[in-house]
N, C-alpha and C positions, 0 to 999 in steps of 0.2 A: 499363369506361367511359372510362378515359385514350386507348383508341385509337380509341372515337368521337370523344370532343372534340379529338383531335388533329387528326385528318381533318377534322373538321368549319370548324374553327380554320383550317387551311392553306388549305382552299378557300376559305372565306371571306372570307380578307384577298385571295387574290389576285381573287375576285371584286369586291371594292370596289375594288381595282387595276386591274379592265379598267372597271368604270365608271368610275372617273373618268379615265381616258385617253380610253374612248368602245372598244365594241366592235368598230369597223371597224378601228382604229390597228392598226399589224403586233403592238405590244407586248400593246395589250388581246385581241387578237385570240390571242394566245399564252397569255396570263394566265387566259382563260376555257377552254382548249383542256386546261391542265397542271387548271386545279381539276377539269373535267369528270373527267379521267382520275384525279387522287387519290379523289376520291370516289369514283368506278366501282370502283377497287381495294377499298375499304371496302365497299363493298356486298357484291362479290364474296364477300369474307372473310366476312360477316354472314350469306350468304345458303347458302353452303357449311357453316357452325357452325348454323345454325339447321336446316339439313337433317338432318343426324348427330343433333342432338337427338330430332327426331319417329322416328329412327330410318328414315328414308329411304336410299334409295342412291347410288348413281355419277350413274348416268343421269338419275334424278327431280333432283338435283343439279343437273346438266349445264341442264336443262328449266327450271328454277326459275331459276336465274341469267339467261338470256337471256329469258323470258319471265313475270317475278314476277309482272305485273298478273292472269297466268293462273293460277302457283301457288300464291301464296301464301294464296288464300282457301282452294283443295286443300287446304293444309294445315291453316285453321282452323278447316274444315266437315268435313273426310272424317273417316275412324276412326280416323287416328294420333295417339296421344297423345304429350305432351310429357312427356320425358325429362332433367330436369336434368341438363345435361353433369357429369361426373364432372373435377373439376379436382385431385383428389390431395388428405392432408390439408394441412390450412394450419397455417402452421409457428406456434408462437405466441412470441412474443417479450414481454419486459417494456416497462411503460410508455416508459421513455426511449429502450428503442431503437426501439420503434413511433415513437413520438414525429419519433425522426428520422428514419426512414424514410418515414414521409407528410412531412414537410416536405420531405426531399430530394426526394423525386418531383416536389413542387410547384415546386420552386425549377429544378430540371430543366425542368420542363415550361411552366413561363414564360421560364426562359433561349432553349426551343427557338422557341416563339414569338416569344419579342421579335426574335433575329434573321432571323428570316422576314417580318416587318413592317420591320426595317431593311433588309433584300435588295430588298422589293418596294415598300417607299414610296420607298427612292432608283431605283432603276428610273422609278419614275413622276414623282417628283419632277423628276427631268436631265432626263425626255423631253417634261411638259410644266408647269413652274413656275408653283407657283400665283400668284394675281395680287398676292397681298400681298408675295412674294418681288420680282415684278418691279418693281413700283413701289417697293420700297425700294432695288433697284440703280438703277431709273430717278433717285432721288436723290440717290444715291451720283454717280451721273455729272452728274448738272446741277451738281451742287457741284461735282463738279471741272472742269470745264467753265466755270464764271459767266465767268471772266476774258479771254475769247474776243471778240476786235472786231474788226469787217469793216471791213477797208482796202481800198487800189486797188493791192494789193502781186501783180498775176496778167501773165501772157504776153499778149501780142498781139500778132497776125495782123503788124501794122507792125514787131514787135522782126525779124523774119526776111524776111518778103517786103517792106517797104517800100510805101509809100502809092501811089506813082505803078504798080504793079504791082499791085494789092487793083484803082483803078479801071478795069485794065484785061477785066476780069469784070465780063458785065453780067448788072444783078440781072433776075431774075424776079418778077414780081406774084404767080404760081402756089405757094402754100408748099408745102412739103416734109411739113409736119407737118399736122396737124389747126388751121383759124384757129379760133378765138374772138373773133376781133377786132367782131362784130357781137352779141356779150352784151348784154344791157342794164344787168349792174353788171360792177362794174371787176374785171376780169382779172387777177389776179395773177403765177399759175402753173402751166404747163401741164408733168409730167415724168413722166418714163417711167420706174423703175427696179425689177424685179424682177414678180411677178406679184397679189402682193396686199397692200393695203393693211393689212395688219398680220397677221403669222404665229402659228400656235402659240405662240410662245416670247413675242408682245409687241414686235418689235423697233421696228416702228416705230412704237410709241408714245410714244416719247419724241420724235420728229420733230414731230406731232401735238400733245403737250404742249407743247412751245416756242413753235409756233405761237399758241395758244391763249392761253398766258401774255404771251409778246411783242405780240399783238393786243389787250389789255385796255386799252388805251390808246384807240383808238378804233374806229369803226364803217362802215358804209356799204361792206366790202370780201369780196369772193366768190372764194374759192377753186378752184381746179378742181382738182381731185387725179385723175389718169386712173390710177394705179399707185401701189404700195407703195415699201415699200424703208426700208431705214437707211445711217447713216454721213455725212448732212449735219448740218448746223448752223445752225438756224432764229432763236437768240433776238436775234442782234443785227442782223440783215438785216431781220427782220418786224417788229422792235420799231421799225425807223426807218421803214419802211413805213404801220405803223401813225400814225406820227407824219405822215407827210406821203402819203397812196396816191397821191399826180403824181408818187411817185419814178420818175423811166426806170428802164422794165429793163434796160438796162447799168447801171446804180447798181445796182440789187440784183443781178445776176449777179456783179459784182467781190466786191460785199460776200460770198454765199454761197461762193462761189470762192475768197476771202482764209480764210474762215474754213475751208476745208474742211481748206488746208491744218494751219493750228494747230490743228482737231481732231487729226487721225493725229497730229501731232509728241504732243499732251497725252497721249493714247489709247497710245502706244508710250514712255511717260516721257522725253519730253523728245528721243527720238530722231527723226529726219526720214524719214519716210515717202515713199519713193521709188517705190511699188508700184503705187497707187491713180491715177488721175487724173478731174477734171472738167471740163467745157468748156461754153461759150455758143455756140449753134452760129446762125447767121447764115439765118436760111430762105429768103429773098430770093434767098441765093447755093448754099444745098441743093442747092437741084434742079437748075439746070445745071450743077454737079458732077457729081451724079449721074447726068445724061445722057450725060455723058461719059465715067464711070465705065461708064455700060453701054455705052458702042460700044464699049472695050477689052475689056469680058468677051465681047461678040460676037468680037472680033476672035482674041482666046485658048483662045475653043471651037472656031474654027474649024484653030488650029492645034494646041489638042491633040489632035482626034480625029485628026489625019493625021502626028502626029511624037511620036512618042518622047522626043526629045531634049527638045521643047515642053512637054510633060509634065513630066517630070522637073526642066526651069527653074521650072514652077509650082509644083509639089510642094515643091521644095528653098528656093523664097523663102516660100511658107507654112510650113513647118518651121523657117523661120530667124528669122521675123519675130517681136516682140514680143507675146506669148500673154498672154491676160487670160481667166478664168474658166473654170480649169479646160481651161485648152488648147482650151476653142469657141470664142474669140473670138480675134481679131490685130489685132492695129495697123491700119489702113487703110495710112498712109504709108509707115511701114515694110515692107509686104509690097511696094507699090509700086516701094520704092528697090530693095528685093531680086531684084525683078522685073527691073528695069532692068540690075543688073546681071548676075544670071545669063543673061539673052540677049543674050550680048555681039552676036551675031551679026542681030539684029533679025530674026529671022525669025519673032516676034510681033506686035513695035510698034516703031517708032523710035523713040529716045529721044527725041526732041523730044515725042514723040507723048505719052508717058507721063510726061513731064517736065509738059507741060502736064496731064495730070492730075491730078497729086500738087499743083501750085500752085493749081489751081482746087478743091482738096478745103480742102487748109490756109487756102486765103482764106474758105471758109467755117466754119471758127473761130474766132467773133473775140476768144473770150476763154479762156484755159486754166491748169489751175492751176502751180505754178512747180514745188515737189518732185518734178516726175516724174523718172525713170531715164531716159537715152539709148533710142530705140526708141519710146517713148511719145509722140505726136504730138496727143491731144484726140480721135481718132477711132475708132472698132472698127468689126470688121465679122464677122459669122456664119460661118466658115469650118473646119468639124470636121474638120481633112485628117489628124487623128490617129485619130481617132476616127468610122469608116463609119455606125459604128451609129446615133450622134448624128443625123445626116443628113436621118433622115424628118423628126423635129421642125420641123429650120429649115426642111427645103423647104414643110412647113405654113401657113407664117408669111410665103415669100419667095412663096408664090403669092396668100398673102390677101393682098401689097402690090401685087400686079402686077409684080413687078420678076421681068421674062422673060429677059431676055439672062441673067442673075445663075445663077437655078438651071437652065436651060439649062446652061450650063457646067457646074455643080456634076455633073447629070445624068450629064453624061459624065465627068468626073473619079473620080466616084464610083464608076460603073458600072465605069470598066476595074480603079480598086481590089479590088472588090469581086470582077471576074472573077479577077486573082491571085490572090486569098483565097483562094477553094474552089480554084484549083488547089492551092495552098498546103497546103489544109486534109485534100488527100487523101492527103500523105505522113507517116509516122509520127515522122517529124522534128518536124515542126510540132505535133503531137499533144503529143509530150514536151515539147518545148520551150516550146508553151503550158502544160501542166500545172507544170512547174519555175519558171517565171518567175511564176508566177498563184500560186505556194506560196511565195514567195519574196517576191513585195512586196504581199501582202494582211496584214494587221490580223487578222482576223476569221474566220469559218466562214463567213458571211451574203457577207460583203466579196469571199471567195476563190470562191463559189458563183456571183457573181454578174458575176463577172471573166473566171472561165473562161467564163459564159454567153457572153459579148459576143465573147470571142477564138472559139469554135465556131460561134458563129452565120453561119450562110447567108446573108448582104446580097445573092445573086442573089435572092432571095426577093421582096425589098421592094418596092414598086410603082413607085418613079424607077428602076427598073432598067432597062437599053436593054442588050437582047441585040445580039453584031454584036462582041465587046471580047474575046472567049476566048480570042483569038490574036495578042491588039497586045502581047503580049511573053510570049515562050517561054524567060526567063532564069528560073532555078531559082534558090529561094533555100538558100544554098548550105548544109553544116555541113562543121565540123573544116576549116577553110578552113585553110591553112599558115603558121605562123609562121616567117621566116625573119632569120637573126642577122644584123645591120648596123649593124656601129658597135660604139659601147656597149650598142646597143639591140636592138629587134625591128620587122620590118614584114610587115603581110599583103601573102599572096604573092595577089594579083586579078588576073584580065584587066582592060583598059583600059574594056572596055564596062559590065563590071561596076562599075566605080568608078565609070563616067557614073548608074547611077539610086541610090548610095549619097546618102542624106539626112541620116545620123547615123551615127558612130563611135566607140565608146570601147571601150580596151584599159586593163584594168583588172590592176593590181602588190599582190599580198599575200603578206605572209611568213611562212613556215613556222614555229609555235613548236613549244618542246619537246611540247606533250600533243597536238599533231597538227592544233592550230586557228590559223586563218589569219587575221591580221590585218592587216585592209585598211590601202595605205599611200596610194593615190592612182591618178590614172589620166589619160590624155592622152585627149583630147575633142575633137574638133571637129564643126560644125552646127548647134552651141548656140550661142544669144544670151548669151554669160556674164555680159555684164552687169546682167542682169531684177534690178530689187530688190536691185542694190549700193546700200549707203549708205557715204556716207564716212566716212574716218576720221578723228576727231577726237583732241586730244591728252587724256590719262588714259584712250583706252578700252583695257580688256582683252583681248587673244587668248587663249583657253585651246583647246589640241589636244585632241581628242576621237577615237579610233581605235576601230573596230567590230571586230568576235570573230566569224566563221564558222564551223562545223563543215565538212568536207571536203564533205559533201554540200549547203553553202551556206545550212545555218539560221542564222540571229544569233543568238549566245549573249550578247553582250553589248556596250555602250558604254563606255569607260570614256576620262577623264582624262590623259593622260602631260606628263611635263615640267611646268617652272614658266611661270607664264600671263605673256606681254609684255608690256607698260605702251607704250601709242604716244606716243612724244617728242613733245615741244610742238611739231617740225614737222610734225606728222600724219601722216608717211611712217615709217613702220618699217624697218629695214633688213632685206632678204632676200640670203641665199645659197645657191647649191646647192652641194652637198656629197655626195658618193658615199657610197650607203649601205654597211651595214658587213656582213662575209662574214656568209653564211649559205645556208638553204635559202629559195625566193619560188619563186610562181608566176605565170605570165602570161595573160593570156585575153583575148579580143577581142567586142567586141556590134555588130552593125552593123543599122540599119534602113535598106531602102530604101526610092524613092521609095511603092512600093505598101505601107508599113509590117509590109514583112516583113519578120521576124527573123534574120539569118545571125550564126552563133557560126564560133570560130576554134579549133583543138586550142589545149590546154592545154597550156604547156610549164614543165618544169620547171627550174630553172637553181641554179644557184650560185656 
């Protein structure tokens, strides 16, 4: 009977596990797949035991399992009689140890369940919290939060371009956005962030609630909510709203903008959130930015389909420019600035050309928040140049705007990527090199399954693809590229050309310990924006060293701690020195992506 109810027991929780997730969800969708199959087992056993009893055989066996609806009445109706299985004699024991022995069972047999209801209610619980969970963190943070006041503490457009320069941009009647200005009740606010008004998890319901609580005050005012999203700050911008709806929207942009930032600084204990940014974007002056914005992507497709070197200048200013969400989005400005400077030689756009772009984008923000990190400008813009696969998505989106010159460009950019790829993809370098690297910085089984997908995957395939690119570059990417000694140091041994489509570099220094694991010490880098998400230093904070543990073949075995943690002087500057590391065995090695996000590694050298 214990091995009924066990089965029975395990399926069961995790079937109340996929309902309350929902059986479409990957988890519930898992959860109903594992109970289907512990039962299936149970039966099997059931249906094999109950065969041997009627005195059946193999094959009648075999018949019965796969189709019971068929034999099992065979076996209630036909001539075989039932056989009580023969189970041996039964051992008899006295009261007390009977005694403990059904308790021990019991006590087994709810141990085993209880943690199988704790495996799969936290499962379901992290993946999707129930609502009395949320709404008590949603408490937890309004409280910490109350103390949050919208000031006129934010950037504008005049801190940097200056007034007599703003009017020399003339506005447009034509918005940029969606108007509402012809509503018949009053308009609030119209914002885009993320894809729907409130997720699984609840996030944005505490956006929602402030709103709600802050509006209790008065009446007569209509919302527009076109999208979801979290991370704003509603109770002290709406509540004054509430108090007076003639506020200008410049009055309430400063205000949600002020706050946004003393959220992040509350949200990260008191430290400054350098990551994040928001902005009031000017619609009037949108669109001919914009327009302008697309005669430069005309101008840019038209030189990267014909140059190499043009290519490569775009590639390496999107590689270098300030990256928001997961590497799909860049800076506008900053790609811009980057832009300008990689073509020293203006054989894209003149600098005047794209000087004036970048000031006719920034005049159209007129309000942005202060905490941002160097590279952060108020702007983004769609540009997956890490990521080919990303690409359908946005071109989805960049065609339902009409914005032609934009994925035109993309089109070919994409396309000749994607033509390197497969060649890429047809040398067993590549193969390995995906499989190591995909083993190497995945988490997960799901994670690394899904990683390697995207590095295999064929993007000639995809329907922006423009055959005509399989021969706009015949450079190999390369392995065991050579390290050669100079100096104190090391440098790759490259051709000149090759160095022209390199978009990232690092040669990474780990030292040999005694049981044969290497621990990482640091590594020289350039093509990275290093300063994404510095924050400063303030006096009392702590440095503590942290060094990673490799095995030869590059699995992480561990993080760990070394040395006593620095205290930063009350002048915020710590002191640094270099210092020549101390003898031993280290190894060196090199990663290089080029402009087509191909991977070239450098032999491994080993030194002392």
């Amino acid at each position: 009977m214990r091995t009924f109810y066990r089965s029975f027991a395990i399926a069961a929780i995790l079937m109340l596990g996929a309902i309350y997730l929902g059986p479409k969800e990957s988890k519930g969708w898992m959860f109903t797949n594992i109970a289907a199959i512990v039962y299936e087992l149970f039966l099997i056993r059931f249906y094999v035991r109950l065969s041997k009893a009627f005195g059946k055989k193999k094959f009648f066996t075999l018949l019965l399992v796969l189709f019971p609806v068929v034999f099992l009445p065979v076996l209630g109706l036909g001539k075989a009689t039932f056989a009580h299985p023969d189970l041996g004699p039964v051992k008899q024991h006295g009261k007390v140890v009977g005694f403990l022995l059904k308790a021990g069972l019991v006590v087994v047999s709810v141990l085993e369940i209880g943690i199988f209801v704790f495996i799969v209610g936290k499962q379901s619980v992290s993946t999707t919290p129930p609502s009395l969970l949320i709404y008590k963190q949603l408490d937890e943070i309004s409280s910490a939060l109350s103390g949050i006041e919208g000031n006129s503490d934010v950037i504008k457009r005049e801190d940097y371009l200056g007034s007599a320069r703003i009017k020399e941009f003339d506005p447009s009647r034509e918005h940029f956005y969606t108007d509402y200005s012809d509503a018949q009740n009053v308009v609030v606010l119209a914002y885009v962030i993320g894809s729907n008004l409130e997720d699984k998890a609840g996030l944005a319901s505490l956006n929602l609630r402030q709103i709600k609580e802050a509006t209790k005050q008065g009446d007569g005012v209509t919302f527009v909510m076109q999208a979801g999203g979290c991370g704003w700050y509603y109770v002290s911008p709406f509540g004054k709203l509430a108090q007076d709806p003639t506020m200008p929207t410049e009055s309430l942009a400063t205000d949600i903008i002020s706050c946004f930032d003393q959220l992040n600084t509350a949200v990260a204990d008191g430290k400054t959130d350098t990551r994040s940014t928001l902005s009031l974007i000017d619609t009037f002056l949108a669109k001919p930015a914009y327009a302008k914005l697309s005669g430069l992507f005309a101008k840019t497709d038209d030189a990267v389909k014909n140059s190499k070197k043009d290519f490569a200048d775009v590639a390496v200013a999107a590689n270098d420019a300030y990256a928001f969400s997961s590497d799909l989005q860049i800076d506008l400005t900053d790609f811009l600035s980057k832009l300008k400077e990689a073509d020293y030689d203006n054989t894209i756009a003149a600098d005047e050309d794209i000087d004036e772009v970048i000031d006719s984008v920034r005049a159209s923000i007129l309000y942005r928040n202060k905490n941002s990190a160097d590279g952060i400008n108020g702007e983004a813009f769609a540009f997956p140049c890490k990521f080919t696969f990303a690409y359908t998505d946005t071109r989805k989106q960049l065609v339902a705007l009409g914005n032609e010159n934009e994925y035109r460009l993309y089109d070919d950019a994409f396309s000749i990527m994607a033509a390197q790829k497969k060649k890429a993809m047809e040398s067993e370098e590549y193969v390995s090199n995906a499989l190591l690297e995909t083993l190497l910085s995945s988490s997960s089984t799901t994670e690394m399954l899904s990683n390697l997908f995207i590095k295999m995957q064929d993007d000639t395939q995809e329907e922006w693809y423009i055959e005509g690119f399989e021969d706009y570059d015949n450079s190999e990417a390369l392995v065991d590229i050579p390290l050669s000694k100079e100096g104190e140091g090391y440098s790759l041994e490259l051709d000149e050309s090759i160095w022209e489509i390199i978009a990232d570099c690092k040669t990474n220094l780990y030292q040999v310990e005694n049981a044969g694991e290497m621990k990482y010490l640091g590594s020289s880098h350039f093509g990275k924006n290093d300063s994404k998400g510095m924050g400063k230093l303030e006096a009392g904070d702590t440095l503590q060293f942290v060094f990673d543990r490799y095995t030869q073949d590059g699995k992480l075995i561990s993080s760990t701690t070394e040395g006593r943690p620095v205290v930063v002087p009350a002048s915020g500057s710590p002191k640094v020195e270099f210092k020549a590391i101390e003898d031993g065995d280290y190894i060196i090695g090199g990663v290089l992506t080029d402009v087509y996000q191909r991977k070239m590694t450098s032999k491994i050298v080993n030194v002392q």
